[in-house]
DONUNU-569416 format. One line per field, with one value per residue (C-alpha): residue number from 0; x, y, z. Coordinates in pm, 1 decimal, decimal comma, padded with zeros to 6 digits, always signed. Layout:
i = [NUM | ...]
x = [X | ...]
y = [Y | ...]
z = [Z | ...]
END
This chain:
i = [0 | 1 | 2 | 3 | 4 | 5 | 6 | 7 | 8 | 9 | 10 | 11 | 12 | 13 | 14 | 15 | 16 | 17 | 18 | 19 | 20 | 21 | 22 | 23 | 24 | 25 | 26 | 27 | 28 | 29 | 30 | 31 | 32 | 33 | 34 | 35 | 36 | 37 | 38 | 39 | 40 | 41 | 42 | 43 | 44 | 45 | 46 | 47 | 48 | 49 | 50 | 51 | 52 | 53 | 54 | 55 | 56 | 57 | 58 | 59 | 60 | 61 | 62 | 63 | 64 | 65 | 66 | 67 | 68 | 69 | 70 | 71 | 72 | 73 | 74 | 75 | 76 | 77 | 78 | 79 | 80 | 81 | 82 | 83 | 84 | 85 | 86 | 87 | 88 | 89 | 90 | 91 | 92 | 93 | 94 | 95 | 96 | 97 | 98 | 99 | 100 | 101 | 102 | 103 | 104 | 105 | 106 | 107 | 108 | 109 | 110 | 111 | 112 | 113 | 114 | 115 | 116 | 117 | 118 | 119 | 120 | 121 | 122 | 123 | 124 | 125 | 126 | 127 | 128 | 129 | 130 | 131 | 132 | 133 | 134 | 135 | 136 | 137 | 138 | 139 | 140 | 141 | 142 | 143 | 144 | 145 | 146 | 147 | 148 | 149 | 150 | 151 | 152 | 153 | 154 | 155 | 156 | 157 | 158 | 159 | 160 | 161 | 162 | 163 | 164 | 165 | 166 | 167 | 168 | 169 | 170 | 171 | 172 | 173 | 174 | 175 | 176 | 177 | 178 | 179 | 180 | 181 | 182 | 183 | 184 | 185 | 186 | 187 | 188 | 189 | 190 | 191 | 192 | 193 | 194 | 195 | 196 | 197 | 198 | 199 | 200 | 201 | 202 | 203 | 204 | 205 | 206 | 207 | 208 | 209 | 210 | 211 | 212 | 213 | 214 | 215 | 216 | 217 | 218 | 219 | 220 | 221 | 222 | 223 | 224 | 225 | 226 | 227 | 228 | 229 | 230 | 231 | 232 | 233 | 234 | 235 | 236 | 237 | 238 | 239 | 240 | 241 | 242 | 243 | 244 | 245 | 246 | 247 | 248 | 249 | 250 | 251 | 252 | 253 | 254 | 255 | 256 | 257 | 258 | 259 | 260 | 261 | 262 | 263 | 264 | 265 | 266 | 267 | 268 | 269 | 270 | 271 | 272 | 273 | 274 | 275 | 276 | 277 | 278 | 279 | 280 | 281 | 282 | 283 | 284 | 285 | 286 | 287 | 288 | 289 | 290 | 291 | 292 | 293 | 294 | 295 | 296 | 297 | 298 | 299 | 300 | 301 | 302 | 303 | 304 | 305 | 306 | 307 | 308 | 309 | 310 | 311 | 312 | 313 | 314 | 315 | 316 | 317 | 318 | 319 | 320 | 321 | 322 | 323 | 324 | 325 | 326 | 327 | 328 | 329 | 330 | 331 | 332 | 333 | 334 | 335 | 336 | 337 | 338 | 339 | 340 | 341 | 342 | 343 | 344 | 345 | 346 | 347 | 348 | 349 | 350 | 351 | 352 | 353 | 354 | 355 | 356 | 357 | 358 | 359 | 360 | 361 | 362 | 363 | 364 | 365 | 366 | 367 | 368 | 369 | 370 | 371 | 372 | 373 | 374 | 375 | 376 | 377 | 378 | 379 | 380 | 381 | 382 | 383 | 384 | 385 | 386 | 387 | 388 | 389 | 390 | 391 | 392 | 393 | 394 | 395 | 396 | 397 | 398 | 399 | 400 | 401 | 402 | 403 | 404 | 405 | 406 | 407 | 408 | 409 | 410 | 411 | 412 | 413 | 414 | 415 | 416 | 417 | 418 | 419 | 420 | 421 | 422 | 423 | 424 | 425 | 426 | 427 | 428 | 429 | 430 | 431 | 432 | 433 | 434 | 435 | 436 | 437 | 438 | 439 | 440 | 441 | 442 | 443 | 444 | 445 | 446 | 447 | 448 | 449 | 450 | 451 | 452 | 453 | 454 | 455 | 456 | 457 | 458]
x = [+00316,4 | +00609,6 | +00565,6 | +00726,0 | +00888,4 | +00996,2 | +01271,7 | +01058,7 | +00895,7 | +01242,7 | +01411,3 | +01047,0 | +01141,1 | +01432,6 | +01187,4 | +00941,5 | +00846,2 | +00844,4 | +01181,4 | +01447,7 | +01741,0 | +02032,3 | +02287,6 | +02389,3 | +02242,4 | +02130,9 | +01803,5 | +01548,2 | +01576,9 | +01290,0 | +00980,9 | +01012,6 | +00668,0 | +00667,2 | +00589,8 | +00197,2 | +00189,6 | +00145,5 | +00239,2 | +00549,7 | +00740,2 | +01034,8 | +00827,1 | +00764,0 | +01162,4 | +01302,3 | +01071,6 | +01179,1 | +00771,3 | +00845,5 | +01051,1 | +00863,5 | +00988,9 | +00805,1 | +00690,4 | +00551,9 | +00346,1 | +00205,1 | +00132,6 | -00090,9 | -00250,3 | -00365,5 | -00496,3 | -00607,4 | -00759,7 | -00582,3 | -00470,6 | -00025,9 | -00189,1 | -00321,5 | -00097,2 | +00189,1 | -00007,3 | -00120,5 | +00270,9 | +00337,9 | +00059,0 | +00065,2 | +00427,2 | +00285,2 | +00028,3 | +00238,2 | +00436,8 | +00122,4 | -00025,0 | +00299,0 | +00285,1 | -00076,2 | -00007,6 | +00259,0 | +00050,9 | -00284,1 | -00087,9 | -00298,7 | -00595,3 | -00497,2 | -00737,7 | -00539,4 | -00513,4 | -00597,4 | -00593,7 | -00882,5 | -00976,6 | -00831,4 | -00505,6 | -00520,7 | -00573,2 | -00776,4 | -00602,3 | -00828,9 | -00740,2 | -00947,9 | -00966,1 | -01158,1 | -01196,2 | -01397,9 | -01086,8 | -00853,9 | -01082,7 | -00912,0 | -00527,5 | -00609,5 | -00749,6 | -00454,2 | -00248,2 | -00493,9 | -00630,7 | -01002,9 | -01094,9 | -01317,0 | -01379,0 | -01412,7 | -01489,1 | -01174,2 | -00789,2 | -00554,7 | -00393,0 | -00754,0 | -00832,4 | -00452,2 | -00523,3 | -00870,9 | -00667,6 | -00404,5 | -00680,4 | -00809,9 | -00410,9 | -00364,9 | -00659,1 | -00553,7 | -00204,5 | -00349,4 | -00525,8 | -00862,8 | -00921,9 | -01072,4 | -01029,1 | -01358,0 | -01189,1 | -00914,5 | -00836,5 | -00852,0 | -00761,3 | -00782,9 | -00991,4 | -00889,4 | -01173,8 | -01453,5 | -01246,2 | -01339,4 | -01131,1 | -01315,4 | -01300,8 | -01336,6 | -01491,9 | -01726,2 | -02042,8 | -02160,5 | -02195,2 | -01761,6 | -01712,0 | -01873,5 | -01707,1 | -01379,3 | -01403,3 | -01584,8 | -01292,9 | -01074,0 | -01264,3 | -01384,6 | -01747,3 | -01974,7 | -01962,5 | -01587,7 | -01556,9 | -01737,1 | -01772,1 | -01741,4 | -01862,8 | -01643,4 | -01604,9 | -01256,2 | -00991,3 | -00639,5 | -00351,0 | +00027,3 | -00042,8 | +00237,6 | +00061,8 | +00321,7 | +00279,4 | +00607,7 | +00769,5 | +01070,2 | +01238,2 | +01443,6 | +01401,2 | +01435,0 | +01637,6 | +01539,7 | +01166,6 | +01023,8 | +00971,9 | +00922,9 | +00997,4 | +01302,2 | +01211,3 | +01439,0 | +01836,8 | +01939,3 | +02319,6 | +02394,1 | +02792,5 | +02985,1 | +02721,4 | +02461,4 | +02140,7 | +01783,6 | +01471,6 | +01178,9 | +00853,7 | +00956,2 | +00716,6 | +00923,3 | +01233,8 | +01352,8 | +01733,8 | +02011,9 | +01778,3 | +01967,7 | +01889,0 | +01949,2 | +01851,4 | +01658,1 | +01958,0 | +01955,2 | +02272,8 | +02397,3 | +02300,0 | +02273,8 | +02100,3 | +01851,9 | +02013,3 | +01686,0 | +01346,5 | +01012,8 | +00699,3 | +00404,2 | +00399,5 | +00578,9 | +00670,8 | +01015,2 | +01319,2 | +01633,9 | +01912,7 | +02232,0 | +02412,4 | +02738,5 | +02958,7 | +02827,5 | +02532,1 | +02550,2 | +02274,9 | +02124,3 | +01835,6 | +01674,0 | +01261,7 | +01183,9 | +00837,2 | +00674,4 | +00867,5 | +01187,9 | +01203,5 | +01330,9 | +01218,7 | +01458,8 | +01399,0 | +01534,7 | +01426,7 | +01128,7 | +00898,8 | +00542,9 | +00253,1 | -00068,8 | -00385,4 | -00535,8 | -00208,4 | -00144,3 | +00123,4 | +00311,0 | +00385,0 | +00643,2 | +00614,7 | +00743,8 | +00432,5 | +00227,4 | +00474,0 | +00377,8 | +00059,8 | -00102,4 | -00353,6 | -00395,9 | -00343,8 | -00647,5 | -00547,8 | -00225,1 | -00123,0 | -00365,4 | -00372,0 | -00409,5 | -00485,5 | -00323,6 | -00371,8 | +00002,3 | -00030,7 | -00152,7 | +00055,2 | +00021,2 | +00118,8 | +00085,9 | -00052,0 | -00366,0 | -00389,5 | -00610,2 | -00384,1 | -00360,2 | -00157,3 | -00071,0 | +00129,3 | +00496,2 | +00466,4 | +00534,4 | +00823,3 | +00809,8 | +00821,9 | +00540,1 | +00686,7 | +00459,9 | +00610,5 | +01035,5 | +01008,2 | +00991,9 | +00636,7 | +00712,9 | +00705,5 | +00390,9 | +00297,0 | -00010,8 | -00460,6 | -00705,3 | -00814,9 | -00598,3 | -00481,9 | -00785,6 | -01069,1 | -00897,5 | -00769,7 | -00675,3 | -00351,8 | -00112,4 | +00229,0 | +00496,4 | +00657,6 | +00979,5 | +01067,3 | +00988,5 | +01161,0 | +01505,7 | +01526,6 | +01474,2 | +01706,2 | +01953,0 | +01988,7 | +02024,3 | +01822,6 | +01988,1 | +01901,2 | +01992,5 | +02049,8 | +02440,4 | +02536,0 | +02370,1 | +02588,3 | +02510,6 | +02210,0 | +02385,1 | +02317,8 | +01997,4 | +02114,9 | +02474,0 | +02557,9 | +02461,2 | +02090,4 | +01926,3 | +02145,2 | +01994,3 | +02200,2 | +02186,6 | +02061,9 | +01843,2 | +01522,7 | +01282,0 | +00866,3 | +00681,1 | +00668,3 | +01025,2 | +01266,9 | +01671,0 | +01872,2 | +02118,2 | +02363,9 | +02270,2 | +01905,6 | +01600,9 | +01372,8 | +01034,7 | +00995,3 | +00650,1 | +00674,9 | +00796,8 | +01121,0 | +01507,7 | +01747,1 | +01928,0 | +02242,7 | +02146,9 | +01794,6 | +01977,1 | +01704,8 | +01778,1 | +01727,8 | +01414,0 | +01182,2 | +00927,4 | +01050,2 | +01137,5 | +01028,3 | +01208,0 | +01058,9]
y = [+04909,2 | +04766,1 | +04359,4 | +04041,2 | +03748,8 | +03381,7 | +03209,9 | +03038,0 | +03383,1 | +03509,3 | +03287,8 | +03289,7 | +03687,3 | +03644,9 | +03681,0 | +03926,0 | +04200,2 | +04577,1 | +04649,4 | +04937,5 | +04743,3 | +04925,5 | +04757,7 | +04877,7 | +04659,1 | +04789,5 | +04976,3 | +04833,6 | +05034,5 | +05365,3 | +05377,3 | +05658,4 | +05798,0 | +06096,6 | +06444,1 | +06517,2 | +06885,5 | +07149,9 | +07509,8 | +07460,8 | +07138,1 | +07209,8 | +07088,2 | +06697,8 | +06724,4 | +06907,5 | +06608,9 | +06318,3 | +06287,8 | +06253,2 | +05899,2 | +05720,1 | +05393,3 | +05131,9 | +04963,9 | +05307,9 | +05276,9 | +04954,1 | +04991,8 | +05313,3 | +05125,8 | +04813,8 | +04995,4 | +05339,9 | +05177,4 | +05353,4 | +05286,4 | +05317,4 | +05606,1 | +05753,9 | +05667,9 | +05865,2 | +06146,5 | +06173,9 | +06198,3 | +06456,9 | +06670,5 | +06650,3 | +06784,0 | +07063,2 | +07127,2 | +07170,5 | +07451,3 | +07627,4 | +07631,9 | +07750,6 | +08028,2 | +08116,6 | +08071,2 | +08346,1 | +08579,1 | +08542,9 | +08549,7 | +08539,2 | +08486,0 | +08168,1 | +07880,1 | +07557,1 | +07366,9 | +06995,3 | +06781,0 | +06578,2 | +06317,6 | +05995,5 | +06184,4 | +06470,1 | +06717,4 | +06963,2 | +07201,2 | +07395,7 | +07679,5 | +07795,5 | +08187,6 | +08434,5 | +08690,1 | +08656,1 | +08947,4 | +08656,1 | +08421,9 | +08566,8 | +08521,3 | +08182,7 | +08054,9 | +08256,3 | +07933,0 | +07703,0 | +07600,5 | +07607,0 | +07874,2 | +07823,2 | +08065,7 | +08016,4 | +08175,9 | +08166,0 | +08159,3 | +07877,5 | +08068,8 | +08080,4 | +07747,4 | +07651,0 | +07871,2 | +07708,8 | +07383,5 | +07479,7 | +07560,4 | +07181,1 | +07046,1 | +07292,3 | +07171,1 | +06828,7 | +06875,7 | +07011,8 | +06667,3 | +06803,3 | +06549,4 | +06159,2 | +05861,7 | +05922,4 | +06226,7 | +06033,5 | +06265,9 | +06618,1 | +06801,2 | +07121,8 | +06954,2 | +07232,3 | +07096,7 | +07144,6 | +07486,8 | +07387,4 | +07201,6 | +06849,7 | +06653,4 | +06290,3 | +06119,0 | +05820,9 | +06079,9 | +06432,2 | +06460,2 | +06369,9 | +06633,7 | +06937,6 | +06809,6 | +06885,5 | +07162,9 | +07348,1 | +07241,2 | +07447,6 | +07748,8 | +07663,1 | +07716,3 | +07466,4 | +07649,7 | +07614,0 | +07284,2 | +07025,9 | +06627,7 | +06293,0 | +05999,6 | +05700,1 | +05379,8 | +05394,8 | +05469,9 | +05424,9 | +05293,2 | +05278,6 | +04913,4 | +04763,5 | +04410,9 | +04128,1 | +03932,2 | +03771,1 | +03882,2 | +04086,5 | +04409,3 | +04540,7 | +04410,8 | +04643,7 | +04475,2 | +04184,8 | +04158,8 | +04383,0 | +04481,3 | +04775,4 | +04862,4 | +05070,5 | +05433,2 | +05638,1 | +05656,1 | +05945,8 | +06048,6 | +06268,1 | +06436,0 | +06073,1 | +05842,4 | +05677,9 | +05546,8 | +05549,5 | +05746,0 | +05554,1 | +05596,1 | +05710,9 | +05464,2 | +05171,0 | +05233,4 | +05528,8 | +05621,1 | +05349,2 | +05096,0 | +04843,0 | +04658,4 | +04391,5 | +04380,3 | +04123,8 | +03873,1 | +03881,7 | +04110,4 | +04379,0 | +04686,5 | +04974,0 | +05205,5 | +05445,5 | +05800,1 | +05970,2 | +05954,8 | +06153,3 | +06018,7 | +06091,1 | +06442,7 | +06372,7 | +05967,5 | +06055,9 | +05839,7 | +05756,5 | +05482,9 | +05511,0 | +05205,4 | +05046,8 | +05012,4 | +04646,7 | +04880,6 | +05121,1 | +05411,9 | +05379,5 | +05592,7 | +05251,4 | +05168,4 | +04817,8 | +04803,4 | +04480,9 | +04119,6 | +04226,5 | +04544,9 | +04866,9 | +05288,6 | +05538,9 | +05856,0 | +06212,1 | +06475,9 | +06525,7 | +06798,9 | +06731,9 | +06657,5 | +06830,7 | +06715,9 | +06461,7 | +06285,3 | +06005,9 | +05819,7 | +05494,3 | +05306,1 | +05020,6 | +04804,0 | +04466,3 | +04287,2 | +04420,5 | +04500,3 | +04760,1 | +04957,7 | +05271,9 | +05573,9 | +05919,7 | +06203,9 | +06294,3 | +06575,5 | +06713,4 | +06842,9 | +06557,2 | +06519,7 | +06186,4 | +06058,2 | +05721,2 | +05512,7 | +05647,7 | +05991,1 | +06259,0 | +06291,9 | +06623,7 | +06696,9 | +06367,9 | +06302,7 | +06097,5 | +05856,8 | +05615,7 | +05362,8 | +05079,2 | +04909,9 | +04688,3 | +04583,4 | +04595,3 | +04803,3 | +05091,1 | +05329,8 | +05242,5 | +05510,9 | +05641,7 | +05809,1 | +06039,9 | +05951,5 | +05987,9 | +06187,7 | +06091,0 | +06217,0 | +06033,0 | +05733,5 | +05543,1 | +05580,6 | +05388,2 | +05389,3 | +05150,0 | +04884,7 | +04637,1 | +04532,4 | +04340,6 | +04509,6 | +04844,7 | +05156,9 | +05454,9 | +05504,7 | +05840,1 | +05909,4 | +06138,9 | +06387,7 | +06315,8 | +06708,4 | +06773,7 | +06448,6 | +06561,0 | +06924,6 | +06829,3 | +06587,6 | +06749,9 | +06504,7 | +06475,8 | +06249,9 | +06000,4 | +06089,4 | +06056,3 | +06340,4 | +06550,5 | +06466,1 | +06776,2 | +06717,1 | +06800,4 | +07017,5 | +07383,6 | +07582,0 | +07791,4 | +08043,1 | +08103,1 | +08427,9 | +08275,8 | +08192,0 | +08388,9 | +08253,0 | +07933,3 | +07647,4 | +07236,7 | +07035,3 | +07266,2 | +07268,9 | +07469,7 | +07568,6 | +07705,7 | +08074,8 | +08093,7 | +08351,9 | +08327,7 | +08513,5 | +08335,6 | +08459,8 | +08808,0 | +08797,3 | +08689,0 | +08401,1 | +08230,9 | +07874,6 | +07729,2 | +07405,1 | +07222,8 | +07083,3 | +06951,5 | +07166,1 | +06971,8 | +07037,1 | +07040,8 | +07248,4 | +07562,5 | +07842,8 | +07992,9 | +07659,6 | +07509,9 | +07728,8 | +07441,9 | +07529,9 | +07876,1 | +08165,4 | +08527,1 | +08835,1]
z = [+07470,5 | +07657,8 | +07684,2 | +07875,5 | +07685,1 | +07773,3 | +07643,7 | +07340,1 | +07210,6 | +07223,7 | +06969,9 | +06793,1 | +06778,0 | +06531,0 | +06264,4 | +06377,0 | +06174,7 | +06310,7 | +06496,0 | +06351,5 | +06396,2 | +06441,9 | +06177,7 | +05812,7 | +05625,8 | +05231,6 | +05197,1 | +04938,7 | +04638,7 | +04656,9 | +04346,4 | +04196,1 | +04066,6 | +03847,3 | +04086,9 | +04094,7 | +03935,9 | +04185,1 | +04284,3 | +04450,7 | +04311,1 | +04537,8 | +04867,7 | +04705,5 | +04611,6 | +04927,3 | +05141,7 | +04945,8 | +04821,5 | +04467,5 | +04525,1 | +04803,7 | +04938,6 | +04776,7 | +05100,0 | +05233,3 | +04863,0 | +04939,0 | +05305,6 | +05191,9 | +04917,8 | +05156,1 | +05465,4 | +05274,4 | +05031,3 | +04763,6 | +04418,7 | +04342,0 | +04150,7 | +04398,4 | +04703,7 | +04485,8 | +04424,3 | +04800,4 | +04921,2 | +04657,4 | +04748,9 | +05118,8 | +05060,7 | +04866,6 | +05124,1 | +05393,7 | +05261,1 | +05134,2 | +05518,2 | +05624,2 | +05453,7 | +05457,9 | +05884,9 | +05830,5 | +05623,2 | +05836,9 | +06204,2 | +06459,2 | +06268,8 | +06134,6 | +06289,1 | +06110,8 | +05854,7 | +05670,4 | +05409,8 | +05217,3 | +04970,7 | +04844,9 | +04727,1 | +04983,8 | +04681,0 | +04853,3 | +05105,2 | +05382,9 | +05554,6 | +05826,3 | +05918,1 | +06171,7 | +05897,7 | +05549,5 | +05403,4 | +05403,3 | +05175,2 | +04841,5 | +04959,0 | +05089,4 | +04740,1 | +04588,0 | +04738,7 | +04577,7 | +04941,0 | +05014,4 | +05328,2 | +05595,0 | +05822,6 | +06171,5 | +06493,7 | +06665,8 | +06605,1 | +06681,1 | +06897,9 | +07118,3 | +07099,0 | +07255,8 | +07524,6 | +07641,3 | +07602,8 | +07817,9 | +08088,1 | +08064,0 | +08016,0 | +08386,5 | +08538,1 | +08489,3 | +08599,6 | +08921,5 | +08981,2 | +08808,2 | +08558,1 | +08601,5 | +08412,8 | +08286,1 | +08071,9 | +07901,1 | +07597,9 | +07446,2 | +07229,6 | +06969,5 | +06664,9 | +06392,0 | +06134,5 | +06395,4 | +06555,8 | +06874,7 | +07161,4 | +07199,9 | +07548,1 | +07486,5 | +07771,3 | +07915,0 | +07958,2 | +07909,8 | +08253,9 | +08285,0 | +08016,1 | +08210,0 | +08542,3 | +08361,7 | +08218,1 | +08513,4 | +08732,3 | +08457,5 | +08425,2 | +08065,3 | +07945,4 | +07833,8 | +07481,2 | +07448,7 | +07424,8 | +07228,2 | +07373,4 | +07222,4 | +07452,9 | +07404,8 | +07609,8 | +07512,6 | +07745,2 | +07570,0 | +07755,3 | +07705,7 | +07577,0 | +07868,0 | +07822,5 | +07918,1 | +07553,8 | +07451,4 | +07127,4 | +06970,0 | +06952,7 | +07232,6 | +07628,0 | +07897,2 | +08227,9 | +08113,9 | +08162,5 | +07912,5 | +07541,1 | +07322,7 | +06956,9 | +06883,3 | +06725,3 | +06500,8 | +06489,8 | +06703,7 | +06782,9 | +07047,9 | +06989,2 | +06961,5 | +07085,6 | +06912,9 | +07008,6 | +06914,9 | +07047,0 | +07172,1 | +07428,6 | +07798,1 | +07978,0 | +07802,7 | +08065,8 | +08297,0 | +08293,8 | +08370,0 | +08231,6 | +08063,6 | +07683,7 | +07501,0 | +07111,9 | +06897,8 | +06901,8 | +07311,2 | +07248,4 | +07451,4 | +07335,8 | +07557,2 | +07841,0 | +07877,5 | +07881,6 | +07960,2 | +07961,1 | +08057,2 | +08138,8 | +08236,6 | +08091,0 | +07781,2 | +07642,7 | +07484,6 | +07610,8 | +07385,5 | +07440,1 | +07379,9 | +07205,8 | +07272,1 | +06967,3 | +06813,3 | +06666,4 | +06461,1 | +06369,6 | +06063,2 | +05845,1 | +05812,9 | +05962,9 | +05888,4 | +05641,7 | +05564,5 | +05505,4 | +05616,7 | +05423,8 | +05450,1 | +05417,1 | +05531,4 | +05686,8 | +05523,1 | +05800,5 | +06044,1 | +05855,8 | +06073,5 | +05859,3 | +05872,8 | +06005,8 | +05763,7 | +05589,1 | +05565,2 | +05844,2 | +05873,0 | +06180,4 | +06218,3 | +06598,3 | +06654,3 | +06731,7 | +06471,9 | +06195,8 | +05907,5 | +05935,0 | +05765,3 | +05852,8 | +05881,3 | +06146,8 | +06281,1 | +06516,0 | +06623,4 | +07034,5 | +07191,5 | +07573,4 | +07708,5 | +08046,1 | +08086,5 | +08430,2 | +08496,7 | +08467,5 | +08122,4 | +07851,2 | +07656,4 | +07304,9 | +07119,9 | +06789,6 | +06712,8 | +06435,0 | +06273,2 | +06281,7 | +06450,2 | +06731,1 | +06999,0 | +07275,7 | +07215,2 | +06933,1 | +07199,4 | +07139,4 | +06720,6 | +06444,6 | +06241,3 | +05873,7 | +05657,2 | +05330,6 | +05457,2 | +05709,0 | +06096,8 | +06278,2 | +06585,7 | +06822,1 | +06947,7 | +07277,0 | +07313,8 | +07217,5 | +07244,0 | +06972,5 | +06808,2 | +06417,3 | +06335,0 | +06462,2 | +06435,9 | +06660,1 | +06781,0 | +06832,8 | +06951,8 | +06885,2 | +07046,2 | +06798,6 | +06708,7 | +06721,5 | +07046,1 | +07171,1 | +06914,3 | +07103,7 | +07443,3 | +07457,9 | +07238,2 | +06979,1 | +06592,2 | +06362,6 | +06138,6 | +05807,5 | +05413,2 | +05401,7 | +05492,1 | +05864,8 | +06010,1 | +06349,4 | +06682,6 | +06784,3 | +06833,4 | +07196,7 | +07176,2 | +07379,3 | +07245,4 | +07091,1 | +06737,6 | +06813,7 | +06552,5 | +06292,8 | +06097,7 | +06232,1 | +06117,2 | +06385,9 | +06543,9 | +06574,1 | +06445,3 | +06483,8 | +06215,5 | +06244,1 | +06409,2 | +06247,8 | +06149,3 | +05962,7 | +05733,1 | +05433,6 | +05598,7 | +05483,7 | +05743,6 | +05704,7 | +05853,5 | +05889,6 | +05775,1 | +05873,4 | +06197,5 | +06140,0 | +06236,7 | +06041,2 | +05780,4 | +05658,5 | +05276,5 | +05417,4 | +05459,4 | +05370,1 | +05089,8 | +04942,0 | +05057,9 | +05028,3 | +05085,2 | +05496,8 | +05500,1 | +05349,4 | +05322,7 | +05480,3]
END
């Protein structure tokens, strides 16, 4: 999604909607619905559900098609949700096969199993079971074969995405024929009954159209949208897609204003860069919603497949959808990109590199699809997680500072540290008593666990 600009579009691009622009300007004031009932309360307070941003409200009600009823009670019980998988995934182990939400307000939790036994302790956690043939952890292996195969050169541009579809509990190829399909996954070793196929024309790019517009330039020739506030020990900066810029790349902001250089980036493979800032910006929780507005960000707990996700990009400004499967591979013209998240929503050139928010907490930043904003799309994000621990950074937050990632392989790695982090099913001990996280997540400093137990749980 990176895109040229001309002198004209750039002083047209004062006013653009989309960017995260790193100043401290005041927040618009959150709604605060009354909390949906459900089993654990804690989650919808812990994730900041129970007092969504009103512009996150109306986005959801214009392109879900929901009621401010209903787009409250969705937040709230896609918070619940996630803590319930979490700890069905611990209690099942290996033969947990996923989990999603449905309906208008995501009130009905499933969670998929390979054995009937299980049905009873699932419904125990109010969820709905469905059980499958095969675990999670089998359909991420017959992934990986397609994800090696095409790292060894075996896949086309007539394969351009896969991925583990946890509803259907099958891996599904998306390509241009059947005839495509089976080329890949014979080249990987993977039957023709371990994969399912859906034949699509569409083959999504990174969206690097040269359109004019605003957000941040790269060297001078290029745009993308600015993602999340990151620091890294002193220096600030913000994460954003890798194909927008490699390292040493220069920027300038909105205003044509210096503002800083790429300190790293990946791509193809992964689309995670960040920039580091100079000191005329300054990192803030802040994503910019619709007319001007703002939503902030209060951690980066992953949704689950079917909830509901908001995307901010500075051609296309505010947008809502859902996540319709998580760990995605995509085969762009520059090279795949494994591990991204596909979404319902839509995009478009420029909008590259922007953040998508379930409720107030970060998912990740767009990377590219196919469609547009009027006729609709598919587009995939990078997860902010992922991006946070490779590159050692910490997300700007409401919440306490919660400082600099700590080592992972200092003497203190099984201890529950802020800044880290942390995979659902992962294991620290803390106050001298051990926990398991349920739900993919950077460590907080007020998320210590033996005081959200809507991300940890004690064994």
């Amino acid at each position: 999604m990176v895109a040229g600009h001309a002198a004209r579009s750039r002083r047209a691009a004062l006013t653009a909607l989309g960017t995260l622009v790193l100043t401290a300007l005041p927040s618009v004031a959150s709604a605060a619905p009354p909390p949906a009932p459900g089993p654990l309360p804690s989650a919808a307070l812990t994730l900041g559900a129970d007092r969504p941003s009103a512009q996150v409200l109306h986005a959801m009600e214009r392109d879900l098609k929901l009621t401010p009823g209903q787009a409250s009670a969705r937040l709230v019980n896609e918070a619940e949700a996630g803590t319930r998988a979490g700890m069905l995934r611990n209690t099942l182990g290996d033969r947990f096969a996923g989990a999603w939400v449905s309906g208008a307000t995501s009130a009905e939790l499933t969670v998929a199993t390979t054995d009937t036994a299980d049905t009873a302790a699932i419904e125990a956690q109010g969820a709905k079971a469905a059980v499958v043939a095969r675990g999670l952890g089998e359909l991420r292996t017959v992934k990986q074969r397609l994800d090696d195969a095409a790292a060894a050169g075996s896949q086309s541009p007539e394969t351009p995405v896969w991925y583990v579809d946890v509803k259907a509990n099958r891996v599904t190829v998306q390509a241009t024929s059947e005839r495509a399909a089976a080329a890949f996954a014979e080249a990987a070793g993977v039957g023709s009954q371990d994969i399912g196929v859906r034949v699509s024309a569409n083959r999504p790019r990174v969206l690097a159209d040269l359109v004019g517009g605003d957000a941040y330039y790269i060297d001078g020739q290029a745009r993308c949208s600015i993602g999340f506030s990151v620091v890294k020990d002193q220096q600030q900066g913000f994460a954003t897609a890798g194909h927008c810029g490699k390292p040493g790349a220069t920027t300038t902001g909105f205003n044509e204003a210096a503002q800083g250089t790429f300190q790293a980036s990946t791509f193809p493979g992964k689309d995670m860069a960040w920039v580091g800032v100079n000191a005329d910006w300054t990192a803030t929780p802040d994503v910019k919603a619709q007319d001007g507005q703002k939503v902030q960000v209060a951690g980066s707990v992953e949704a689950l497949v079917g909830a509901s996700v908001c995307r901010s990009g500075s051609t296309t400004g505010w947008h809502c959808g859902t996540v319709q499967q998580h760990d995605t591979s995509v085969n762009y013209a520059e090279g795949t990109v494994d591990g991204l998240t596909e979404t319902t929503v839509c995009a478009e050139p420029g909008d590259s590199g922007g953040p998508f928010v379930a409720g107030a907490q970060a998912q990740g930043t767009t990377s590219g699809g196919s469609g547009d904003c009027t006729n609709g799309g598919t587009t995939f994000y990078q997860p902010v997680n992922p991006l946070l621990s490779d590159f050692g950074l910490t997300l700007k937050t409401t919440s306490a500072e919660a400082g600099t990632p700590a080592p992972q392989d200092n003497a203190a790695a099984d201890a529950w540290a802020a800044g880290r982090v942390y995979e659902a099913g992962a294991t620290v001990s803390h106050s001298g008593v051990r926990y398991r996280c349920l739900q993919n997540h950077q460590a907080q400093g007020v998320w210590s666990p033996d005081s959200t137990p809507a991300l940890w749980q004690r064994v």
